[in-house]
N, C-alpha and C positions, 0 to 999 in steps of 0.2 A: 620328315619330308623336307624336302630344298624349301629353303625361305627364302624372302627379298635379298640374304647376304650372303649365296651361295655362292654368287658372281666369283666371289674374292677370292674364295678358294680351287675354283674353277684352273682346270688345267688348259695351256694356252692353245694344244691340238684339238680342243671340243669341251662339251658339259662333263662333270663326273658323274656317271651315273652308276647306281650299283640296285641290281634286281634283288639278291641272297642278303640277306644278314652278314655280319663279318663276327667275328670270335674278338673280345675283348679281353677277356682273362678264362681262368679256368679256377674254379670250386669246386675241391671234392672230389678230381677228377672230372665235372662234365664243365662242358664249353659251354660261357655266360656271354651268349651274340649281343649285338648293339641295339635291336629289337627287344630282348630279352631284357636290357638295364632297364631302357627305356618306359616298357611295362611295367616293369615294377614301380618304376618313379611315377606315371603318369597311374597307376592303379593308387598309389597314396595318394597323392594331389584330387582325383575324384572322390575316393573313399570325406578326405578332410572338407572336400566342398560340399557335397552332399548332404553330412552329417550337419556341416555347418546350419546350410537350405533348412533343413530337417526341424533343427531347435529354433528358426528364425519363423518360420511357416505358422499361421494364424486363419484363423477365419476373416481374419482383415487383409483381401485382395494384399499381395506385396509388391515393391518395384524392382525394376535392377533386373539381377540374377535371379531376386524370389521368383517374381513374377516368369521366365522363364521355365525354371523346375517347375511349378504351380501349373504351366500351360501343356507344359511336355508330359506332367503326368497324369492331367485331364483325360489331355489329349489319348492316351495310349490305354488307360482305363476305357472310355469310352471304345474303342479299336476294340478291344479283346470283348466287349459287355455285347458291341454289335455279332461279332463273328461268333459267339457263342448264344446268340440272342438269349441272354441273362443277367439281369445287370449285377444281381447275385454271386455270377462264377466271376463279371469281368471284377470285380472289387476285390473278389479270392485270389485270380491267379493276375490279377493286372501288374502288381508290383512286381513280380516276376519280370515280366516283360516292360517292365518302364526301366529296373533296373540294365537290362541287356541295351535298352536304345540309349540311355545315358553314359553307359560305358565305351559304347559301339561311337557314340559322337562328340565326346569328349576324347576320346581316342584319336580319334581323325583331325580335332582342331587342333588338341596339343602340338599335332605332328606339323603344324604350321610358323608353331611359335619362332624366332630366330633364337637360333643357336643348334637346332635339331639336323641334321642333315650334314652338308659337307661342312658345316662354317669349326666345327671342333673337328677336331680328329686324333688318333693315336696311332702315329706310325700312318700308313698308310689308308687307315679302315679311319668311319665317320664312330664317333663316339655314342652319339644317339642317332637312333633310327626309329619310325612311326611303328607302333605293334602291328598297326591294321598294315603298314604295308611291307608285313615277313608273312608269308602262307602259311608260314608257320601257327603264326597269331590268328591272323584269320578261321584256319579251321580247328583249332581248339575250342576259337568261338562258336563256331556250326556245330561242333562237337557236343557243346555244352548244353546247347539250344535246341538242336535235336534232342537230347537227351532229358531233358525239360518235358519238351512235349511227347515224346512218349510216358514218361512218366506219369503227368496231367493225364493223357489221355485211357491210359490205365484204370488210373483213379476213379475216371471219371465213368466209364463201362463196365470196369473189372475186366482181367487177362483171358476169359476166356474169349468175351465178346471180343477184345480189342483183337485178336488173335482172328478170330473166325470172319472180320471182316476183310481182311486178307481172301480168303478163300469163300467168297460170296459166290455159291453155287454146288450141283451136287455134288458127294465127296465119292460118289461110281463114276465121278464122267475124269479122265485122267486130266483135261485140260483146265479143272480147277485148282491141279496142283501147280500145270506150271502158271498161269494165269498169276497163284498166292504165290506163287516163289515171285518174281516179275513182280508182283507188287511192293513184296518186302527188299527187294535189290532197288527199287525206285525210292526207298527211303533212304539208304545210301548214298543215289547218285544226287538227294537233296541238299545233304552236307558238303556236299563236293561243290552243289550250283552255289553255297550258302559263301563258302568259302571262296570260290572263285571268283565271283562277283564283288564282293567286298576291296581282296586284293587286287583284284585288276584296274577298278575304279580309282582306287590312290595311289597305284603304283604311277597309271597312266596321268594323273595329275601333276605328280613328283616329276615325272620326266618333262611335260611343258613347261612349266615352273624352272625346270633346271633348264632348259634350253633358252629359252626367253631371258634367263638373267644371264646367261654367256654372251647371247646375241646382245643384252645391253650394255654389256662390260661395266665401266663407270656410274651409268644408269639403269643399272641394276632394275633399283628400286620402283624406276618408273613402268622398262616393261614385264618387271613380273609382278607387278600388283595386281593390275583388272584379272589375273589367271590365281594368286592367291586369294582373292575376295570371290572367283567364281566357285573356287576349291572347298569354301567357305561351305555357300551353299551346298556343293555336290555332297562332300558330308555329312551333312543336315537329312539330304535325298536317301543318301546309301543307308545312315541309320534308321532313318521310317522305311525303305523297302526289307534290309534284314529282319524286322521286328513285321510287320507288317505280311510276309512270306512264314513265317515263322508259328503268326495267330495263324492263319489262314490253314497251313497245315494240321494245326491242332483241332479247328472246328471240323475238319474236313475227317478225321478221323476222331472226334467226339460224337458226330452227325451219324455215321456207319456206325459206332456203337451201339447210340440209340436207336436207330432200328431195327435191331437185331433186336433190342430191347423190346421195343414195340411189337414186332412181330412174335414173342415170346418164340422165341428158338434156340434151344441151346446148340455150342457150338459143335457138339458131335451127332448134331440131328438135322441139320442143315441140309434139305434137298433140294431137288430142280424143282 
């Protein structure tokens, strides 16, 4: 993401801004984008923090950064314990999803750090660029999350049920098929709001940030600060609504399981 020191490298017709990833070398034959370094560096630097958290973490409250991890994965235990109302499943699948909001938010601040953005470059292209803001990156994440919760929610019904709540109604009347089709194409178009929403939110931060520090030239620093520290926040926002959109789906189709459950019906006996 542009930082307080993009000013510098700013071009003197306007801000630089670039939506797409740029290609930095090539492995292998495939093209390693500037999003693409950049995830990989900021995926070690999480992995080494966390791990760090991990060995430091006690039953004696911690401060700093403990305390942080310690509240975020409270916090998101408790998220999944409500929306599955278990506190049983939220302990089981909670780390799941603390893992996804720590990635998803540590992702989004890294991309704040200075140096990220236009301040390096190679040739023409920025050297680093934020994962969360190539769409690329983004729906690998909705990809991966979706695919999470289907799986949970499998598990957690068995494939026939998970299956048959799709097609909640008779299987004589034709419009429960398209009705189940229509359902299962709306998990699709979930990955798509998952991914879209994420990258829109920091693209569109990137670009205030980047405009605000041209408009400051010399003074960069001053007016894109109060838009980096709201950026701050909005990261913080967009990782609890990802993870947060994400339980809510999985209860939403653990809940339809158990009723099918409840209702002892299997799924090729399902009528009006």
């Amino acid at each position: 993401m542009f930082t307080l020191f993009a000013a510098e490298t700013a071009e003197k017709a306007g801000p630089a801004i670039h939506i797409a990833p740029s290609e930095i070398f090539q492995l292998g034959g495939y093209s390693i984008t500037n999003s693409m370094l950049y995830g990989w560096l900021s995926a070690v630097i999480i992995i080494l923090l966390l791990t760090w958290a991990a060995r430091k973490i006690s039953l004696k409250p911690g401060r700093g950064p403990l305390q942080f991890v310690e509240i975020g994965v409270e916090f998101i235990i408790n998220l999944v314990s409500n929306s599955l109302e278990s506190r049983e499943k939220g302990l089981k699948y909670g780390p799941y999803f603390v893992t996804i909001f720590f990635f998803v938010i540590l992702n989004n601040w890294l991309g704040l750090l200075p140096g990220v953005g236009e301040a390096i470059r190679i040739g023409e292209n920025p050297l680093f660029r934020p994962f969360t803001a190539d769409l690329n990156g983004t729906l690998a994440a909705a990809v991966v999350t979706m695919t999470l919760v289907q799986y949970i929610a499998i598990k957690e019904s068995g494939l026939g049920k998970h299956i048959a709540h799709y097609f909640n109604g008779s299987l004589k009347n034709p419009a429960t098929y398209l009705f189940g089709i229509f359902e299962i194409f709306t998990e699709f178009t979930r990955v798509i709001s998952l991914a879209l929403r994420l990258f829109l939110n920091v693209v569109i931060g990137e670009i205030i940030i980047a405009v605000f520090s041209f408009l400051g030239s010399v003074a960069s620093p001053l007016t894109a600060l109060p838009f980096v520290l709201l950026e701050l926040a909005v990261a913080g926002l967009q990782a609890y609504i990802f993870v947060m959109l994400s339980v809510t789906y999985l209860a939403v189709a653990v809940k339809h399981g158990a009723e099918h459950d409840h209702d002892g019906l299997e799924p090729a006996a399902i009528s009006a």
